[in-house]
VOPAGU-2260 file (C-alpha; in pm, 1 decimal, decimal comma):
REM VOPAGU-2260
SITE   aa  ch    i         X         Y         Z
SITE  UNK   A    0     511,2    1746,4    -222,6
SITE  UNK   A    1     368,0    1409,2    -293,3
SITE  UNK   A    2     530,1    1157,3    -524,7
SITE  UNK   A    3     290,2     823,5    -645,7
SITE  UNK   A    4     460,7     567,0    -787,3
SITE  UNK   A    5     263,3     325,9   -1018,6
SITE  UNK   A    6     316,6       1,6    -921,8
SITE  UNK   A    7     147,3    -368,2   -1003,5
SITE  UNK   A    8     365,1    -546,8    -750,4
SITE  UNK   A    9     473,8    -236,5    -441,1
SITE  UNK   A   10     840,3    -358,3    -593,1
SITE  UNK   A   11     902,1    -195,7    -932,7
SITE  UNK   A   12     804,3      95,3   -1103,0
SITE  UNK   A   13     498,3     -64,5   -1380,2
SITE  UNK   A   14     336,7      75,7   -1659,4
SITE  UNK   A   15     -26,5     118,0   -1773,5
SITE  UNK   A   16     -53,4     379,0   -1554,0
SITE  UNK   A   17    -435,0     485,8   -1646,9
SITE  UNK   A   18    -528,0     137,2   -1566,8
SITE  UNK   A   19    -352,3      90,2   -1247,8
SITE  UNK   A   20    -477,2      52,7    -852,9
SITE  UNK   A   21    -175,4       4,0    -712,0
SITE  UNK   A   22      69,2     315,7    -593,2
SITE  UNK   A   23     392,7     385,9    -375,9
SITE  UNK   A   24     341,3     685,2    -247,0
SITE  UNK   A   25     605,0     946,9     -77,2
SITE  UNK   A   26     605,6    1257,2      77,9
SITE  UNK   A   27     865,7    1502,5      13,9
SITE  UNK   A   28     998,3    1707,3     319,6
SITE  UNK   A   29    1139,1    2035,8     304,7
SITE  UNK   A   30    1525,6    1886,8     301,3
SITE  UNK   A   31    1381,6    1733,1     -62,6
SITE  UNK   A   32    1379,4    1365,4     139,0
SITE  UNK   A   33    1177,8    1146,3      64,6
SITE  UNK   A   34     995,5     885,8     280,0
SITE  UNK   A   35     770,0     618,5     160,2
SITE  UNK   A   36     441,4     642,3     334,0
SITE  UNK   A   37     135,5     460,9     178,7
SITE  UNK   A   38     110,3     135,3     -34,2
SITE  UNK   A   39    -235,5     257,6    -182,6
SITE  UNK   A   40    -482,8      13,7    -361,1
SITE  UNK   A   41    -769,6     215,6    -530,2
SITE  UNK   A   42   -1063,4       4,5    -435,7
SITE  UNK   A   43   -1278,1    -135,3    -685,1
SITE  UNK   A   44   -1541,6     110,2    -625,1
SITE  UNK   A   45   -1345,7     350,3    -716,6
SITE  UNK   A   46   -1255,7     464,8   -1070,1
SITE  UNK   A   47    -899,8     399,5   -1218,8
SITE  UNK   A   48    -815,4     678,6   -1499,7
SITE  UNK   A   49    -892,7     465,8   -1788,0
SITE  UNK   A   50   -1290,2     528,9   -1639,8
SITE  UNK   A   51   -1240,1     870,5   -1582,7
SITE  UNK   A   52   -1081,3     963,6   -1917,0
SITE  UNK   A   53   -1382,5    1221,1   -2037,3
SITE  UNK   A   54   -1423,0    1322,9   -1692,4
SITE  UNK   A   55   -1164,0    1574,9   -1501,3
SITE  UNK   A   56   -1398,1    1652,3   -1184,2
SITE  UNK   A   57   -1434,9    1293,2   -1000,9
SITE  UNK   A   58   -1156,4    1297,8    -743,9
SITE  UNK   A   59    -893,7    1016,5    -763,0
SITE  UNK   A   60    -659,3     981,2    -495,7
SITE  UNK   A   61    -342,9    1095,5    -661,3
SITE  UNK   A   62    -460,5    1437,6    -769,5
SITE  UNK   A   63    -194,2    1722,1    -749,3
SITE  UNK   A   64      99,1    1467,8    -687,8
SITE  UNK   A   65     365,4    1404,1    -926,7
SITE  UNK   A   66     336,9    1034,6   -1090,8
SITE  UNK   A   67     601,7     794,4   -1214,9
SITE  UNK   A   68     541,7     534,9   -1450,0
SITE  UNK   A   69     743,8     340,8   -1692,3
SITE  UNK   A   70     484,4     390,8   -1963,9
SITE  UNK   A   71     175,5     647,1   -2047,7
SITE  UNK   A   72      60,7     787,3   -2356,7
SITE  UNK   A   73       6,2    1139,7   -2429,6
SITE  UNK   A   74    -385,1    1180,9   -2451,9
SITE  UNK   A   75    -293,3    1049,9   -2073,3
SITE  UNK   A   76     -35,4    1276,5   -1922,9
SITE  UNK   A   77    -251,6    1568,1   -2078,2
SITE  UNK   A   78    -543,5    1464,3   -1902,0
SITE  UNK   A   79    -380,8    1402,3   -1609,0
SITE  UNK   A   80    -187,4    1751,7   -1624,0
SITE  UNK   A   81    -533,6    1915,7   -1615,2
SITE  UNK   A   82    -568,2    1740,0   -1276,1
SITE  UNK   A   83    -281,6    1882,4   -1144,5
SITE  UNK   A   84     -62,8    1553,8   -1161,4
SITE  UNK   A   85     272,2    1592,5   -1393,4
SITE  UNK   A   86     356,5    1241,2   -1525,9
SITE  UNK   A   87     720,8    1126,7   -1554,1
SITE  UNK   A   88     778,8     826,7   -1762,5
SITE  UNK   A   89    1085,2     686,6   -1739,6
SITE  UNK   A   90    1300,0     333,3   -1752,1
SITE  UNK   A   91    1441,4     322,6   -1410,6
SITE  UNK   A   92    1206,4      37,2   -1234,7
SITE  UNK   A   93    1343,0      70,9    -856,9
SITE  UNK   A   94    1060,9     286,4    -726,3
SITE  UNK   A   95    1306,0     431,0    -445,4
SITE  UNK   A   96    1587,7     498,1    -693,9
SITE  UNK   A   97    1309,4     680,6    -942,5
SITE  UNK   A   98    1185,6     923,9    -680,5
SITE  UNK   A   99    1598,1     986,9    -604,1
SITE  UNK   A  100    1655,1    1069,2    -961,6
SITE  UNK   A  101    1308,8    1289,7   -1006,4
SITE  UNK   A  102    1389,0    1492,0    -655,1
SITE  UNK   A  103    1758,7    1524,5    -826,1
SITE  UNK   A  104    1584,9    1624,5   -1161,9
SITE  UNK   A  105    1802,1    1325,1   -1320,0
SITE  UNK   A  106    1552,6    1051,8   -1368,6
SITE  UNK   A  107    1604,6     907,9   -1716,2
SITE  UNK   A  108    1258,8    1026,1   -1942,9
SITE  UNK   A  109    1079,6     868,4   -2171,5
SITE  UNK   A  110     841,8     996,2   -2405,7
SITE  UNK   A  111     447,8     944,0   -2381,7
SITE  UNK   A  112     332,2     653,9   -2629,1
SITE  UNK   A  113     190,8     860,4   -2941,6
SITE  UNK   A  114    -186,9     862,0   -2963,8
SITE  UNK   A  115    -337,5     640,7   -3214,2
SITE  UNK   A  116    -739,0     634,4   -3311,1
SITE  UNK   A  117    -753,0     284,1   -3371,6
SITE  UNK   A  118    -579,8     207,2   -2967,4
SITE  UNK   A  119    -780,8     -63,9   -2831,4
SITE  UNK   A  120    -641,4     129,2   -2452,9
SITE  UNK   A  121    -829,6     453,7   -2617,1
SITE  UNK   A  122   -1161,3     373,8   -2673,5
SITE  UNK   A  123   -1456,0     436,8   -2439,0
């Protein structure tokens, strides 16, 4: 299993997930440990979600891992479930203490941001 953790700085777990380039990612061995293994920038060629939000086919680089984020909204973790990627939002910012708490299926959730029509972070 594969854990990305969105993160603006590689320090704390961020929000603004569907805009974000910058991930911690892990990999999950069979003893449920987890090792961090990738500071991943999505380069600028590539698509971020927020590009990709009618569009479920381009590959992005965290498909069929598990995401933490300290903020998403729920157009956003429904897209991304149809990618394969379950979203965990949560308040605990220490990116190695989040992936602890998910693997111990303890890590404090939050829920997505309601969808509004009028979201300036919605339109197209």
């Amino acid at each position: 299993m594969k854990i990305a953790v969105n993160s603006k700085d590689f320090k704390t777990v961020t929000g603004k997930a569907g805009r974000s380039r910058h991930f911690l990612i892990y990999e999950v061995d069979a003893a449920q440990q987890a090792t961090l293994v990738e500071q991943l920038t999505v380069p600028d060629e590539q698509p971020i979600f927020h590009n990709l939000h009618d569009d479920d086919t381009t590959p992005h680089p965290i498909d069929g891992m598990h995401l933490i984020t300290t903020e998403a909204g729920e157009g956003f973790t429904e897209r991304l479930a149809r990618r394969q990627i379950q979203v965990h939002i949560t308040s605990e910012t220490d990116p190695d203490t989040a992936v602890k708490l998910l693997l111990a299926g303890e890590l404090p959730a939050i829920a997505p941001t309601p969808h509004r029509a009028d979201d300036e972070d919605c339109q197209h």
